[in-house]
PAKEBA-309243 format. One line per field, with one value per residue (C-alpha): residue number from 1; y negated, z, x; residue in one letter. Coordinates in nm, 2 decimals. Layout:
BEGIN
num	(NUM;...)
north	(Y;...)
up	(Z;...)
east	(X;...)
residu	(A;...)
//
This chain:
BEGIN
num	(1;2;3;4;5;6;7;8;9;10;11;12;13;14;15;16;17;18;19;20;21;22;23;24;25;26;27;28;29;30;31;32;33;34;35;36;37;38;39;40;41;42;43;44;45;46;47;48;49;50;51;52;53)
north	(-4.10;-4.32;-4.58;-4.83;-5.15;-5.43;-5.82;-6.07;-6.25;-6.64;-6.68;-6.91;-6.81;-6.98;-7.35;-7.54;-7.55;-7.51;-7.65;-7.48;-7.65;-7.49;-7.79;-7.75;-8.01;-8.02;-7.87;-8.25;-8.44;-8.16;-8.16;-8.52;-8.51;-8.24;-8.47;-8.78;-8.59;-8.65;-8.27;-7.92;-7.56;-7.36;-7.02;-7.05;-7.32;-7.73;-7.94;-8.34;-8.68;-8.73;-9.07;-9.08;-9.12)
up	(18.01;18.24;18.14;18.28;18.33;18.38;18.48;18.23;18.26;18.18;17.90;18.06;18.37;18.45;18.65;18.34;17.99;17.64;17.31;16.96;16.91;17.24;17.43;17.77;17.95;18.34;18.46;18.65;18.28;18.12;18.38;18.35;17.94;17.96;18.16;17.98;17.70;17.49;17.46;17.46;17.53;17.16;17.19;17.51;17.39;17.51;17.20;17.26;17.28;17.63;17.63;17.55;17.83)
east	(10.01;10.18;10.42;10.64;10.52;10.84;10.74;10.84;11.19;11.27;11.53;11.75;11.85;12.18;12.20;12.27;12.09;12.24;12.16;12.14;12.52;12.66;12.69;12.62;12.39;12.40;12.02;11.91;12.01;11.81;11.53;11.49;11.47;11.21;11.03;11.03;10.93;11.28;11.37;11.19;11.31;11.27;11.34;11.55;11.72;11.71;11.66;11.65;11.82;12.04;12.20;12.56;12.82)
residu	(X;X;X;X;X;X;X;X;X;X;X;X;X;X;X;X;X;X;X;X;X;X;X;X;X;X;X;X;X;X;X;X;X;X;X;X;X;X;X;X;X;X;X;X;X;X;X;X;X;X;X;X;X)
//
């Protein structure tokens, strides 16, 4: 029996990232927290610390 196979999709697909509270953090602030190790993607979502502006 044949069935279909379809590739895996990423959970966040859009240009900026969103946290569990809805608030929406630009993609470059987000990039650069996942980076330095001050937020992590849980189940599609950004979770960190951004500095206040």
């Amino acid at each position: 029996m044949n069935t279909l196979v379809q590739p895996a999709h990423t959970a966040s697909v859009g240009v900026d990232f969103v946290t569990p509270d809805g608030m929406i953090v630009p993609r470059a602030l987000a990039e650069a927290a996942l980076h330095a190790r001050t937020a992590v993607m849980v189940g599609g979502l950004l979770v960190g610390v951004w500095p206040q502006s």
